[in-house]
BABA-450669 format. One record per residue: residue number from 1; chain; x, y, z of N, C-alpha, C in turn. Coordinates in nm, 2 decimals. Example, Ala and Ser with C-alpha at 12.3 -4.5 7.8 and 13.67 -1.06 7.14 Angstrom:
BEGIN
(pt 1,'A',(1.32,-0.57,0.78),(1.23,-0.45,0.78),(1.32,-0.33,0.78))
(pt 2,'A',(1.28,-0.22,0.71),(1.37,-0.11,0.71),(1.29,0.00,0.79))
***
This chain:
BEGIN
(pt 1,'A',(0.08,-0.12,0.00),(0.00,0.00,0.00),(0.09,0.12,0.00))
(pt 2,'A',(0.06,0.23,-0.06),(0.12,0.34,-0.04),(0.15,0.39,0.06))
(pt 3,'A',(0.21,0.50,0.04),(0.25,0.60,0.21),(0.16,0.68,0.25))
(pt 4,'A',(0.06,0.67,0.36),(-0.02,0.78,0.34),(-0.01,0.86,0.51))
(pt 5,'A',(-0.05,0.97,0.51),(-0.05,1.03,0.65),(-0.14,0.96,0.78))
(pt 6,'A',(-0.27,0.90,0.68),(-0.36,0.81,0.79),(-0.28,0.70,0.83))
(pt 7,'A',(-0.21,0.63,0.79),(-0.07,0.53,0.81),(0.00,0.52,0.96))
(pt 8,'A',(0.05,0.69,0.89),(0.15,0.74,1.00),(0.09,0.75,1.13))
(pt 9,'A',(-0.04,0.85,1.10),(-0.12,0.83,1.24),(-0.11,0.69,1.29))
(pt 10,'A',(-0.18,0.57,1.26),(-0.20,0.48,1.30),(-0.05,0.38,1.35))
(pt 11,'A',(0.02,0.42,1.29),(0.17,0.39,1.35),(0.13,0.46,1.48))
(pt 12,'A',(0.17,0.59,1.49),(0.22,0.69,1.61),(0.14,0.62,1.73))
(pt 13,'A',(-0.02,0.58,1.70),(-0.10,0.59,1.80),(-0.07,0.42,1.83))
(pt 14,'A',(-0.03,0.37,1.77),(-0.03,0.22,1.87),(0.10,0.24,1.93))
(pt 15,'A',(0.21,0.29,1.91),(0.34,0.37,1.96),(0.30,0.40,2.09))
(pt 16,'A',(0.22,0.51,2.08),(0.20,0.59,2.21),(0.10,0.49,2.31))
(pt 17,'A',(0.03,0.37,2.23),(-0.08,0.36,2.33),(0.00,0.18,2.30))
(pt 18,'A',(0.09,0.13,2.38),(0.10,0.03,2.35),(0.01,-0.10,2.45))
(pt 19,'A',(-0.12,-0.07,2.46),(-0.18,-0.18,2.66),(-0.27,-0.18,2.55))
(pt 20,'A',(-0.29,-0.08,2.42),(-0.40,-0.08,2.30),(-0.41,-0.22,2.19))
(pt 21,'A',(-0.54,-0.28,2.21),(-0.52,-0.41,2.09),(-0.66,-0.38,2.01))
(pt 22,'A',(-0.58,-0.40,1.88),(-0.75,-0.36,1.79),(-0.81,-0.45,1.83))
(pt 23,'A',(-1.00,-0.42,1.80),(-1.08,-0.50,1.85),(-1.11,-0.49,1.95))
(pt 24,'A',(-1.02,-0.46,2.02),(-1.12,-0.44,2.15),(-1.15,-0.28,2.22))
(pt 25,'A',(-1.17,-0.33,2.36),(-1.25,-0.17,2.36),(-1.12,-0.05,2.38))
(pt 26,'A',(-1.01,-0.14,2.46),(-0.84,-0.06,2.44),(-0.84,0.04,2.36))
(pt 27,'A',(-0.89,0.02,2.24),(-0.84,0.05,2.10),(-0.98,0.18,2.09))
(pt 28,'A',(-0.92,0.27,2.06),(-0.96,0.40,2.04),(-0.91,0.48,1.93))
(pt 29,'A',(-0.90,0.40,1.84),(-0.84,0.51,1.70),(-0.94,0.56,1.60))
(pt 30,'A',(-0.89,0.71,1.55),(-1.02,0.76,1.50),(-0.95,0.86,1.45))
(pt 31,'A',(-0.90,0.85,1.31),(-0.87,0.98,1.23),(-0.93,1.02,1.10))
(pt 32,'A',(-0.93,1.14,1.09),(-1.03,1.19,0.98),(-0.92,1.16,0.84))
(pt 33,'A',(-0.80,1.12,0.80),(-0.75,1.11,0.71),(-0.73,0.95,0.68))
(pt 34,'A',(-0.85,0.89,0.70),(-0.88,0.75,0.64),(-0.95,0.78,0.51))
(pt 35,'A',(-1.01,0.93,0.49),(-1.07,0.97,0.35),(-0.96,0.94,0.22))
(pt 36,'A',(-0.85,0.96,0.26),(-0.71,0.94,0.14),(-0.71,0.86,0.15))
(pt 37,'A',(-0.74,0.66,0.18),(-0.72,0.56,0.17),(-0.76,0.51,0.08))
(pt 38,'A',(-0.78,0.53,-0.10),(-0.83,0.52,-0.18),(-0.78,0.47,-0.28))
(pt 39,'A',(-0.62,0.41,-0.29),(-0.61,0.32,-0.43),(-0.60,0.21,-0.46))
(pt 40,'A',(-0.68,0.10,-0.34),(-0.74,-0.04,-0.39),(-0.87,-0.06,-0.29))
(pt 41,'A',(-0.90,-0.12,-0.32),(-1.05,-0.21,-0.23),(-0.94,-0.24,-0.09))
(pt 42,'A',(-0.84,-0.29,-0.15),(-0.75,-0.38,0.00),(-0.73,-0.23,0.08))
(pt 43,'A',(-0.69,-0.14,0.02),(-0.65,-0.02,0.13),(-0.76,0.06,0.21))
(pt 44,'A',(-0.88,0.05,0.11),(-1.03,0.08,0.17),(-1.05,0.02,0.28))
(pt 45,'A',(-1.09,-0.09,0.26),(-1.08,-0.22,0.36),(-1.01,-0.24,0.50))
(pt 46,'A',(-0.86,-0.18,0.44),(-0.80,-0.21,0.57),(-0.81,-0.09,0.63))
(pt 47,'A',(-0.81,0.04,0.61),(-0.83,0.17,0.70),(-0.92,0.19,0.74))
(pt 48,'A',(-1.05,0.14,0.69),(-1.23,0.07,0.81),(-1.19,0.01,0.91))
(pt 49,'A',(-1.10,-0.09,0.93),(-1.08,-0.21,0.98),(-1.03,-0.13,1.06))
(pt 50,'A',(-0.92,-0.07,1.08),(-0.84,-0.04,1.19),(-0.90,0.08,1.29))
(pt 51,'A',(-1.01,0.19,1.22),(-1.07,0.24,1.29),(-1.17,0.20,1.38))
(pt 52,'A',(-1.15,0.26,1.47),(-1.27,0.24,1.62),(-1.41,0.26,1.57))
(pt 53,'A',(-1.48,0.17,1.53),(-1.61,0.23,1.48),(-1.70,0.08,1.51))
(pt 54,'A',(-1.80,0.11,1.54),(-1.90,-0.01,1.60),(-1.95,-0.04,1.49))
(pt 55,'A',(-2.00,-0.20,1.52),(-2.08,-0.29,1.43),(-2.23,-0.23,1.43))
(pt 56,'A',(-2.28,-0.19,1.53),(-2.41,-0.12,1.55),(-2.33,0.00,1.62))
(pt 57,'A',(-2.45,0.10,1.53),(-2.42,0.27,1.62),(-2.48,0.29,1.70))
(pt 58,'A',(-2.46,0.38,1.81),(-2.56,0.42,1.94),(-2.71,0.49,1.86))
(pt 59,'A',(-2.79,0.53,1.95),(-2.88,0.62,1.88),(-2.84,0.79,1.89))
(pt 60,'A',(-2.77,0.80,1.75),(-2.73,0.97,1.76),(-2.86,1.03,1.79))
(pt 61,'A',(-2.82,1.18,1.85),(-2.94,1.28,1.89),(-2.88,1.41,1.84))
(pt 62,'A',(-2.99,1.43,1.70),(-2.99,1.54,1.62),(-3.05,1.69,1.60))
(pt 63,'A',(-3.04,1.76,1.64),(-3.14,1.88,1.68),(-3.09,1.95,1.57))
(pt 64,'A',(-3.18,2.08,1.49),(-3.21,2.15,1.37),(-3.12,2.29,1.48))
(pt 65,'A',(-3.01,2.38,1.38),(-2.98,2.49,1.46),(-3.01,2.58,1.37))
(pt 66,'A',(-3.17,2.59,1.30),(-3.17,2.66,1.22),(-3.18,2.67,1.11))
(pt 67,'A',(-3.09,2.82,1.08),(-3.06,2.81,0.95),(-2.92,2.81,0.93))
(pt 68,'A',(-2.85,2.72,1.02),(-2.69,2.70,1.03),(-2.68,2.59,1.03))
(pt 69,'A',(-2.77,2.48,0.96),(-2.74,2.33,1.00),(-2.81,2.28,1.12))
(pt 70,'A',(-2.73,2.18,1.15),(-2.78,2.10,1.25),(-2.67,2.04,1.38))
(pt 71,'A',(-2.71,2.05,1.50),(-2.60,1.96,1.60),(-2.62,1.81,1.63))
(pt 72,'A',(-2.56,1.77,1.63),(-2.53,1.56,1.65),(-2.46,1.57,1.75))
(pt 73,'A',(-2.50,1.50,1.84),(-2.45,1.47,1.95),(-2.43,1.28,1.94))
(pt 74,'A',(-2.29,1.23,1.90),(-2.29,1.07,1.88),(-2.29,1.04,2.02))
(pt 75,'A',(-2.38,0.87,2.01),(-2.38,0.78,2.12),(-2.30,0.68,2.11))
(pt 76,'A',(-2.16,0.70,2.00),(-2.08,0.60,1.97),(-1.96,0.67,1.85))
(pt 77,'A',(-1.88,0.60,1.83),(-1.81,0.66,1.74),(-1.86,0.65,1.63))
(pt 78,'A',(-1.83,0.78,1.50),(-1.90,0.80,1.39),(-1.81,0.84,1.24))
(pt 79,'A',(-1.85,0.81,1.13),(-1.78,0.93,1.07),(-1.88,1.00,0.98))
(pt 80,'A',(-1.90,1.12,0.98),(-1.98,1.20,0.95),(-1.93,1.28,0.86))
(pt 81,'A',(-1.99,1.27,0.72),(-1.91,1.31,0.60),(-2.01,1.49,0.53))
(pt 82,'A',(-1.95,1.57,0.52),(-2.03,1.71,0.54),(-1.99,1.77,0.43))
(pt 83,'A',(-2.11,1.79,0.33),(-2.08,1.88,0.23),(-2.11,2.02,0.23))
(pt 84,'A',(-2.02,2.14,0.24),(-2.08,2.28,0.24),(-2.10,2.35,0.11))
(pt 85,'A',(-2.18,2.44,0.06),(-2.14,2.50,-0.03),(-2.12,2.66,0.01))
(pt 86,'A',(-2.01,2.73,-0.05),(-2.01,2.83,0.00),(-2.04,2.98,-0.14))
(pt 87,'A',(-2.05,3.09,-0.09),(-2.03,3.20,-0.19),(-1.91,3.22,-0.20))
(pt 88,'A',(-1.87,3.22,-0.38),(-1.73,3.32,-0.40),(-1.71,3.40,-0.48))
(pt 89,'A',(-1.65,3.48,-0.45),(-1.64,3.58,-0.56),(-1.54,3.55,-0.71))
(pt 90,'A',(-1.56,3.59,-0.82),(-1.49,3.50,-0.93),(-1.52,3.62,-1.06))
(pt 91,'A',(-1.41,3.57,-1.12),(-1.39,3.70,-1.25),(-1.52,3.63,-1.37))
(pt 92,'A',(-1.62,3.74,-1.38),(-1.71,3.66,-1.45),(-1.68,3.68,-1.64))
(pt 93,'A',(-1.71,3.63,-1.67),(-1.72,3.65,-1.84),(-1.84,3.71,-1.86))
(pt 94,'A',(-1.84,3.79,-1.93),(-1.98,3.86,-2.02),(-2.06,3.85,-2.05))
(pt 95,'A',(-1.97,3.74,-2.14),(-2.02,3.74,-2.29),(-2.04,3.55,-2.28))
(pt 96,'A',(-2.04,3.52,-2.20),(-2.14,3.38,-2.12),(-2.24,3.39,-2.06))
(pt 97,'A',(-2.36,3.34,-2.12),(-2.47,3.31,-2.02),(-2.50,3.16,-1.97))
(pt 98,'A',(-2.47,3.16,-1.84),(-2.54,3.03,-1.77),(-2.68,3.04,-1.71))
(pt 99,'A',(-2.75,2.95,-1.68),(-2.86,2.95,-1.62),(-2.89,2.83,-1.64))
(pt 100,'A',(-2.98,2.77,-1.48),(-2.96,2.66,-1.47),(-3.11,2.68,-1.38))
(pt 101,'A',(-3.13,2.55,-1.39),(-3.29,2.53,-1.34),(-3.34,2.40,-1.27))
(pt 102,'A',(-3.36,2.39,-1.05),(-3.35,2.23,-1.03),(-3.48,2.24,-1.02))
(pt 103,'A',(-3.52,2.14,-1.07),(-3.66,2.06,-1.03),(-3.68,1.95,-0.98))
(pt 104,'A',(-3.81,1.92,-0.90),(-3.86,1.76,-0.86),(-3.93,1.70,-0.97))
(pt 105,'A',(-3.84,1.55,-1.02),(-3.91,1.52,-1.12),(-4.03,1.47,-1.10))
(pt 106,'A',(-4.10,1.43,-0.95),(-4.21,1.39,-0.95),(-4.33,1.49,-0.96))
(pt 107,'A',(-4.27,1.61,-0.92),(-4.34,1.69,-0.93),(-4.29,1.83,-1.03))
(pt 108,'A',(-4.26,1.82,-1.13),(-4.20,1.90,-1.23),(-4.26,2.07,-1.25))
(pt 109,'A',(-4.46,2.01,-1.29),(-4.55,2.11,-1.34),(-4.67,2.18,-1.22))
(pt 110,'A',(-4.65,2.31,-1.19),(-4.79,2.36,-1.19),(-4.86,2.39,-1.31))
(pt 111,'A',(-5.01,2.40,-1.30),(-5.11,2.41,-1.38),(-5.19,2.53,-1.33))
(pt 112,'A',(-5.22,2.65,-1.39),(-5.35,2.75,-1.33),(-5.40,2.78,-1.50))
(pt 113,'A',(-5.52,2.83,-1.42),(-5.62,2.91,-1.53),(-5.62,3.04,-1.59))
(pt 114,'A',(-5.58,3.06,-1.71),(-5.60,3.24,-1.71),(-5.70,3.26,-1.87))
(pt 115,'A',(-5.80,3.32,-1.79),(-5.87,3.33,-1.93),(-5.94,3.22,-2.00))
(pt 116,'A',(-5.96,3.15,-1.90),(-6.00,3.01,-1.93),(-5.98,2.93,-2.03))
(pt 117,'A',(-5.82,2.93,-2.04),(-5.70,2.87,-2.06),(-5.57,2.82,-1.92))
(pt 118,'A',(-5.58,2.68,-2.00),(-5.48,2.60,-1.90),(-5.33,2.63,-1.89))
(pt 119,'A',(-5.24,2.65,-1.85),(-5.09,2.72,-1.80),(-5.05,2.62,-1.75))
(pt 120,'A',(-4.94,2.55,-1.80),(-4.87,2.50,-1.78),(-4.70,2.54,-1.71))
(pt 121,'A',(-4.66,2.59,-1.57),(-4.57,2.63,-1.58),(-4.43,2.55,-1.49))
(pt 122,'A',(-4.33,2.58,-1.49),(-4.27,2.47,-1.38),(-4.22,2.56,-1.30))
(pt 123,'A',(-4.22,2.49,-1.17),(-4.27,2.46,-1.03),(-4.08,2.51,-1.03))
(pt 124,'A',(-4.06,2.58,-0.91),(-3.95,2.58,-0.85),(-3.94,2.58,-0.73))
(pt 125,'A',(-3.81,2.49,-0.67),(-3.76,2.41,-0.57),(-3.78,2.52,-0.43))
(pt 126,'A',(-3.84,2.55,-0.39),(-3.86,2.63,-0.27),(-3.77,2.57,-0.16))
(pt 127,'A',(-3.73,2.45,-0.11),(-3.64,2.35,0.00),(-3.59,2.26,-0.07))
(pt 128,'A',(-3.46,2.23,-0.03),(-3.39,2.12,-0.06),(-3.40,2.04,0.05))
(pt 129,'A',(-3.44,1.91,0.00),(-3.44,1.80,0.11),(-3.32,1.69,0.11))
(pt 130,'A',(-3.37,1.64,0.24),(-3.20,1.57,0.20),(-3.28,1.40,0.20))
(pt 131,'A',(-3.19,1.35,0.10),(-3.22,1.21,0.06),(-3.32,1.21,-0.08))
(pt 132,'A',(-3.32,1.33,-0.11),(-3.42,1.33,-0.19),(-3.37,1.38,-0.32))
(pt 133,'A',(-3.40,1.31,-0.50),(-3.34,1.32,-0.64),(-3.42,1.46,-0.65))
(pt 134,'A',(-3.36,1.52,-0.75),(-3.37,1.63,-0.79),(-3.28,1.68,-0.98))
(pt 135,'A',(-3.37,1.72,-1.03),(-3.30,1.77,-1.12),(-3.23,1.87,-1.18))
(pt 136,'A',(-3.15,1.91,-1.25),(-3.12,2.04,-1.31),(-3.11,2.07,-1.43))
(pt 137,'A',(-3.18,2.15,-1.50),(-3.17,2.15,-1.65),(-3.02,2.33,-1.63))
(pt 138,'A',(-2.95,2.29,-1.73),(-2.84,2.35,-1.75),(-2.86,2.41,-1.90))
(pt 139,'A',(-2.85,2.56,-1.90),(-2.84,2.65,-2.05),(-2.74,2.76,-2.06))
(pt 140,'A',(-2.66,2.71,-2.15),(-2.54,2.81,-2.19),(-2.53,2.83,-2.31))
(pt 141,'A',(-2.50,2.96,-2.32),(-2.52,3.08,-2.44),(-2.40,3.15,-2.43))
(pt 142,'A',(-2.32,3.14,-2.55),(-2.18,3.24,-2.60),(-2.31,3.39,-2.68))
(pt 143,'A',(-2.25,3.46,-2.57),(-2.34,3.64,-2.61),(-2.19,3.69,-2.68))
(pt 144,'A',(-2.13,3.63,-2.70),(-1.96,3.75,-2.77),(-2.05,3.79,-2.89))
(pt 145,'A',(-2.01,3.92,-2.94),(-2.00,3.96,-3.07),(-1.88,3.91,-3.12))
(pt 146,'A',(-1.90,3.88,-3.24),(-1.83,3.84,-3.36),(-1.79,3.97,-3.42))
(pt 147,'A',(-1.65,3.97,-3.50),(-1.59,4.12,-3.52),(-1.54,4.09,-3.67))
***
């Protein structure tokens, strides 16, 4: 297997904790750079293996903080994988137009009346849920003049 920093941790820590035997409850290892363990199934494998992590989880307790996420409080060890997206500032092009559009494909279309005629319009995503498919229609347009 390669050289990787989750490695070295795992060296350092049976070093420092030598009364420590994997498998049992001694064994307390738990680093977040088992995410780089990724150039065979065998290296996947073995860097699950060696972390502290139960066959059954406790019952985590989740509370809503809002509009900042949420707090977890584990009843056991975990790894909890967090995607953020953030705003950035970035040199835009002009003479590009993007515009992008998510929808629920179960629910794609509203329908109203005007003039007693039917309207067909689509529905936009007011909440993102989590666990839940979603689509995006994607439209890009070169606005450059030609010279």
């Amino acid at each position: 297997m390669p050289f990787r920093k989750f490695w070295l941790s795992l060296a350092s820590y049976a070093l420092n904790n030598p009364e420590s035997v994997p498998g049992t409850n001694s064994w307390n290892f738990l680093d977040h750079k088992f995410i780089t363990c990724t150039k065979s199934l065998t290296e996947v494998l073995a860097s699950l293996l060696v972390l502290s992590l139960p066959l059954e989880s406790g019952t985590h307790q989740k509370e809503s903080s809002g509009s900042r996420g949420m707090q977890i409080t584990a009843a056991s060890n975990m790894i909890l994988l967090v995607k953020e997206v953030k705003n950035t500032m970035a040199n835009i092009n002009q003479s590009i137009f993007v515009g992008e559009n998510m929808f629920d494909p179960l629910n794609r279309y509203s329908y109203r009346s005007e003039e007693g005629e039917n309207i067909k319009e689509k529905k936009k995503v007011a909440e993102f849920l989590h666990r839940k498919v979603y689509g995006c229609e994607v439209m890009l347009s070169n606005m450059s003049v030609r010279s």
